[in-house]
C-alpha positions in Angstrom: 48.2 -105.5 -29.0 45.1 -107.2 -30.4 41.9 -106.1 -29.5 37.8 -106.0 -30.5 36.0 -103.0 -30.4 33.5 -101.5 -33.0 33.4 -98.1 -33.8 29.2 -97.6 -34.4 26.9 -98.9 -32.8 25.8 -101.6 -35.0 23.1 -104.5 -35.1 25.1 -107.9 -35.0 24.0 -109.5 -38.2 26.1 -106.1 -39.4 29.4 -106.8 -41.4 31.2 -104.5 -38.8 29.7 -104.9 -36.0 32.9 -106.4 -34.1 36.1 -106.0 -35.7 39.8 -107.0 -34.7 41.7 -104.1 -33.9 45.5 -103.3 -33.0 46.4 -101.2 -29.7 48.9 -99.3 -27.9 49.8 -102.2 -24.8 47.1 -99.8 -22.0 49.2 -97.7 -19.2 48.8 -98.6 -15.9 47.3 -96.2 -12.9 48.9 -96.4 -9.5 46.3 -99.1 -8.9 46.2 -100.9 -11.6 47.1 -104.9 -13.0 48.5 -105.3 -16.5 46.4 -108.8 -17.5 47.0 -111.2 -20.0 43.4 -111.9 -20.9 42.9 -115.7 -21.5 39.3 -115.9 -21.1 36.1 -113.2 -21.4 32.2 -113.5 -20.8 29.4 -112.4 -23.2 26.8 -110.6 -20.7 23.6 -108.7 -21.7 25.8 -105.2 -21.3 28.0 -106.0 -23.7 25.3 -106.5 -26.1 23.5 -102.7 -24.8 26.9 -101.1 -25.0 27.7 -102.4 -28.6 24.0 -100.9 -30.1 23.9 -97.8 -27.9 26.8 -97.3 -25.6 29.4 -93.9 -26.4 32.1 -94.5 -28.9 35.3 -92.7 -28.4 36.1 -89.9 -31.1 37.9 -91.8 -34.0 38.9 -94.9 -31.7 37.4 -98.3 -31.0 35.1 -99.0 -28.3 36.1 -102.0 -26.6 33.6 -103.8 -24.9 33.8 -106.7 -22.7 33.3 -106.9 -18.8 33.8 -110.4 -17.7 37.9 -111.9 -17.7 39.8 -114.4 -16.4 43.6 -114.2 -16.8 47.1 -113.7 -15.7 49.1 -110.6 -14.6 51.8 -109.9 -16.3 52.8 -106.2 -15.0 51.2 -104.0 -11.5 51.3 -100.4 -10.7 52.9 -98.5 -8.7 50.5 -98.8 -5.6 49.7 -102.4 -6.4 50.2 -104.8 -4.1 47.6 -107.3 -3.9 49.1 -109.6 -6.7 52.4 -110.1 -8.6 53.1 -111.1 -12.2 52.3 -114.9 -12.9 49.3 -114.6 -10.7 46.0 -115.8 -11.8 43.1 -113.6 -11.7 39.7 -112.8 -12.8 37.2 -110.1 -12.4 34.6 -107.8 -14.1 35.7 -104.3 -14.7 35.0 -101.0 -14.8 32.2 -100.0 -17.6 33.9 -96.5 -17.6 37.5 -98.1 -19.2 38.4 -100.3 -22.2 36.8 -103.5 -21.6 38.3 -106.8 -21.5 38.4 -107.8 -25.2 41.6 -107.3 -26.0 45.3 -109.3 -25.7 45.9 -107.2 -22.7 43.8 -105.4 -20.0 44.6 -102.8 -17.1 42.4 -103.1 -14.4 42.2 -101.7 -10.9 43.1 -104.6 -8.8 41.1 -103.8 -5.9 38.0 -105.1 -7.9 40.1 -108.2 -9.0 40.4 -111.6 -7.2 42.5 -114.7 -7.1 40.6 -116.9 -9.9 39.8 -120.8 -8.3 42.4 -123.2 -8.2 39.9 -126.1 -9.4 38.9 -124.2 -12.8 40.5 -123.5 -16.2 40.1 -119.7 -17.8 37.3 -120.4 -19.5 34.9 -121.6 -16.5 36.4 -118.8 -14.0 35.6 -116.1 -16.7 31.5 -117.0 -16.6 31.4 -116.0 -13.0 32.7 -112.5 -12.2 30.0 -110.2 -13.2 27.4 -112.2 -12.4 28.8 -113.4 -8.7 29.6 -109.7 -7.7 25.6 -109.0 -9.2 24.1 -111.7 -7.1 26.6 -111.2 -3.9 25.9 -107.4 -4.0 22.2 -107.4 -4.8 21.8 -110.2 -1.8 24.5 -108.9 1.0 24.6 -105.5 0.3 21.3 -104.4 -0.9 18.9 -106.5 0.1 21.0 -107.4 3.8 19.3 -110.6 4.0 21.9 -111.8 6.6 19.8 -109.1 8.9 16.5 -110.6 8.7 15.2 -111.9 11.5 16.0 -116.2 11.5 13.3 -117.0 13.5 10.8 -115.8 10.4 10.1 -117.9 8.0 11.9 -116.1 5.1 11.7 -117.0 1.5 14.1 -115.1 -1.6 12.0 -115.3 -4.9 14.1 -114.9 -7.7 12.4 -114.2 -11.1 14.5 -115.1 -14.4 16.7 -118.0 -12.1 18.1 -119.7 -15.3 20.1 -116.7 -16.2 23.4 -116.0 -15.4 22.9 -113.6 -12.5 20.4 -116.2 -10.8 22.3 -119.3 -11.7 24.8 -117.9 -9.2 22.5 -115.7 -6.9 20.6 -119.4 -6.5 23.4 -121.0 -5.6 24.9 -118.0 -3.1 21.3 -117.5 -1.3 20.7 -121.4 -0.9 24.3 -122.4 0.7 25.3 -119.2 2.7 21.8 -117.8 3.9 18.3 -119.3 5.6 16.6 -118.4 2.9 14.0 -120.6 1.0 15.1 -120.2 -2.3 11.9 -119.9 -4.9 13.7 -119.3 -8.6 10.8 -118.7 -11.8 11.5 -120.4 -15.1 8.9 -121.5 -18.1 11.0 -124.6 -19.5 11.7 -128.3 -18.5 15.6 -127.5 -19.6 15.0 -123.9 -17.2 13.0 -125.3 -14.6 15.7 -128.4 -14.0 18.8 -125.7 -14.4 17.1 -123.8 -11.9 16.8 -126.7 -9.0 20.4 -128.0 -9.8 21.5 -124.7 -9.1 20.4 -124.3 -5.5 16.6 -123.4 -5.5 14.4 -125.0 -3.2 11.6 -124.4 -5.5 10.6 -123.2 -9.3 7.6 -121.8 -10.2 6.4 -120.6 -13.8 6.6 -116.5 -14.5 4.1 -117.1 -16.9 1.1 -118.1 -14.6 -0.1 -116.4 -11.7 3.2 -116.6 -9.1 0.4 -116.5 -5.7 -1.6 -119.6 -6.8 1.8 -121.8 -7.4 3.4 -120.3 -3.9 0.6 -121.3 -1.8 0.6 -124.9 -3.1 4.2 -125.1 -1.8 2.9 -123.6 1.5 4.2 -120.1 0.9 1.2 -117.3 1.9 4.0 -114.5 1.4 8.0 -114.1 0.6 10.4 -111.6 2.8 12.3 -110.9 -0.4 12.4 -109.9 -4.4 15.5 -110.7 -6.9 14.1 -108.9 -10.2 16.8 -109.8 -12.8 14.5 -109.6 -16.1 11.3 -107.9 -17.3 10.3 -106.3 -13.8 8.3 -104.3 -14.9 5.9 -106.6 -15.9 6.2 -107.9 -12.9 5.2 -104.9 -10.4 1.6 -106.2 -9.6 2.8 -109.6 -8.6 5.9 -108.9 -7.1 3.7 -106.5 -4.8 0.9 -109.2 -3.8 3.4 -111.7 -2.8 6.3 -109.6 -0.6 4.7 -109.5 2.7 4.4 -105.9 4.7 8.0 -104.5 5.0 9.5 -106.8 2.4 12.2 -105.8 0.1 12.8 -105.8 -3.6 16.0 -105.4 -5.4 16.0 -105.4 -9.4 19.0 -105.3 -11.6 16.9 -104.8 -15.3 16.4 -101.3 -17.0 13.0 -100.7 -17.4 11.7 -98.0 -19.2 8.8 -96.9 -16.6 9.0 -98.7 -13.0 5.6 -98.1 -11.5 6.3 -98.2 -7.6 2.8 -96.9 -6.2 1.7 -100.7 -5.8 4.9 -101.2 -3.2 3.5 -98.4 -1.1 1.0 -99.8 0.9 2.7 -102.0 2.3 6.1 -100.0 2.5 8.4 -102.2 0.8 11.8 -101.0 0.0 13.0 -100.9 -3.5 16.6 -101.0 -4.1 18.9 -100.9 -7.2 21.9 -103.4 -7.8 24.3 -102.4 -10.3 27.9 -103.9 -10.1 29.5 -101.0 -11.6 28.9 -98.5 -9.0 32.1 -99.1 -7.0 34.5 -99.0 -9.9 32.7 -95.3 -11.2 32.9 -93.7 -7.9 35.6 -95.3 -6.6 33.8 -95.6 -3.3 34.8 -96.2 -0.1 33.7 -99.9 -0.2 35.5 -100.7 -3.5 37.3 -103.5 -1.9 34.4 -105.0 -1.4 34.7 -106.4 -4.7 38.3 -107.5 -4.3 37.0 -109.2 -0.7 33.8 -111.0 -2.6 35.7 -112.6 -5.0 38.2 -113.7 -3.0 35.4 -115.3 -0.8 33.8 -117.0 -3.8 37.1 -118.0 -4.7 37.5 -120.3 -1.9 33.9 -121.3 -1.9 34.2 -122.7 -5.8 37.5 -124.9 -4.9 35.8 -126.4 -1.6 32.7 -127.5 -3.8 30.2 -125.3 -2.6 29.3 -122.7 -6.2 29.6 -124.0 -9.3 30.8 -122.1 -12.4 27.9 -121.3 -14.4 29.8 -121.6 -17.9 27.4 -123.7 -20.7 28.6 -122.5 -23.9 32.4 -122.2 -24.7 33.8 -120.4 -28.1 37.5 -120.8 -28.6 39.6 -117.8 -29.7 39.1 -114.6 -28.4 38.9 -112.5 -32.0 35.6 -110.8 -33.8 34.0 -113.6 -35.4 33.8 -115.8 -32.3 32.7 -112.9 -30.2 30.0 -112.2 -32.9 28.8 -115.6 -32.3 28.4 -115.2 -28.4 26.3 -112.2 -28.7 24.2 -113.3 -31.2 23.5 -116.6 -28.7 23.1 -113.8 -25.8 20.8 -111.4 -27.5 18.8 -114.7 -28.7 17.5 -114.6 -25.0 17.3 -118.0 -24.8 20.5 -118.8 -22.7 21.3 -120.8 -19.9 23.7 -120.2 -18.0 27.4 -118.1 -19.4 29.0 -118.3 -23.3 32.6 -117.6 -22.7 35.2 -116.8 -25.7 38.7 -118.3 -24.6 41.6 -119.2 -25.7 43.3 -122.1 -26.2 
């Protein structure tokens, strides 16, 4: 089968930094979906893993962690879906990724793709709506806050593709006032259209621009870029008790500032379920199931903005130079026709 994988890690602008590949067609575990992949995502981890992620011993490393597409085989413990099905999901970051003509998958982190959208708008959702649904339900339990408090979600980096669906998920099924931070007229509108009730701007002091929209304090923290950065603000604005949840890698995380006021700090990565296989890893299945039903009644919108056609190297080279650009809105996605 056809495939893209690199094998060093190698800046994009590289000659061989992608390159098309042939396969063996992948074997299936007991759990696992044969896919015909019709449709992947560029995220910022596929970017990490092609400049610094492990490369099998004299094989390809095949990246990609975002697909929509249609199942053409299942294991022998599969029962969930049938060939012809349409699915889509993210992956597990320990397995061949999704760049390739065919893709095995466990399908109990795999979902019935919406009805109401081609391949190429179902494939910018997965890994960012099991991020956002994870980091909000899961982590930060904001369905068990307290609805008679006035509770308020600030999300910093909103525009991106994690908050352009985190936005919409926190806006339509919580209380939450939704605050989302962006810098540009193009972010700042993105950001509104996409379910916040409010933007501010990162880049000025975040407890001036809250109190002019009447907020002294917020209940909760989405960090999804540079939090870092961020510590001494996020800490002045979450009220006593409040709870932060980041998804970013930073190098040093300075916590000392949350103590005083005894704010809980969680971690969100979407990966943890597939690794482990944990007891919850239908979860996954469950979510996008859920969000399934909520893009065909209306209620999310797919985030896609950019669309490359044909899945090969050169048009995946092209998405990851526009995702390591930085200056995205919303999801690239590589499909074919």
């Amino acid at each position: 089968m056809k495939a893209i994988g690199f094998f060093q890690n190698h800046p994009i602008s590289h000659p061989e930094a992608l390159r098309d590949v042939e396969l063996p067609t992948p074997e299936l575990r007991d759990h696992d979906l044969l896919v015909e992949v019709k449709a992947v995502s560029v995220n910022p981890v596929d970017t990490k893993i092609r400049l610094k992620g492990d490369i099998p011993e004299g094989q390809p490393r095949i990246a990609g962690w975002d697909a929509a597409g249609i199942v053409r085989a299942t294991g022998r413990l599969a029962t969930r879906f049938k060939p012809g099905d349409r699915v889509w999901y993210a992956g597990d970051i320990t397995r061949p990724g999704t760049n390739s003509e065919l893709h095995a998958v466990d399908e109990r982190i795999v979902g019935p793709m919406p009805t109401s959208l081609d391949f190429a708008e179902a494939a910018s959702l997965p890994l960012t709506t099991i991020t956002a649904w994870e980091l909000l339900f899961d982590r930060l339990q904001v369905l068990a806050a307290d609805p008679t408090d006035h509770n308020v979600l600030l999300v910093t980096g909103a525009a991106g593709g994690v908050g352009s669906i985190l936005t919409q998920l926190a806006r339509h099924m919580t209380g939450l006032t939704v605050v989302g931070t962006a810098s540009r007229p193009e972010t700042r509108e993105w950001v509104l259209a996409h379910g916040a009730h409010h933007v501010i701007n990162h880049r000025e002091p975040w407890a001036d621009q809250l109190a002019a929209l009447g907020i002294q304090q917020v209940s909760h923290v989405a960090g999804l870029n540079d939090s870092a950065s961020y510590v001494k603000q996020i800490a002045a604005v979450l009220r006593p008790e409040g709870k932060f949840a980041l998804i970013d890698d930073p190098v040093n995380l300075d916590i000392g500032p949350f103590k005083g006021k005894s704010i809980s700090i969680h971690w969100e990565l979407m990966y943890t379920r597939p690794i482990f296989t944990t007891p919850t890893i239908t979860r996954q299945h469950a979510l996008l199931r859920r969000v399934s039903e909520l893009v065909d009644q209306g209620v999310i919108k797919h985030t896609l903005t950019k669309r490359i056609d044909n899945i090969n190297a050169e048009s995946l080279i092209k998405a990851h130079a526009l995702v390591e650009a930085g200056s995205m809105i919303g999801k690239v996605v590589v499909a074919n026709p």
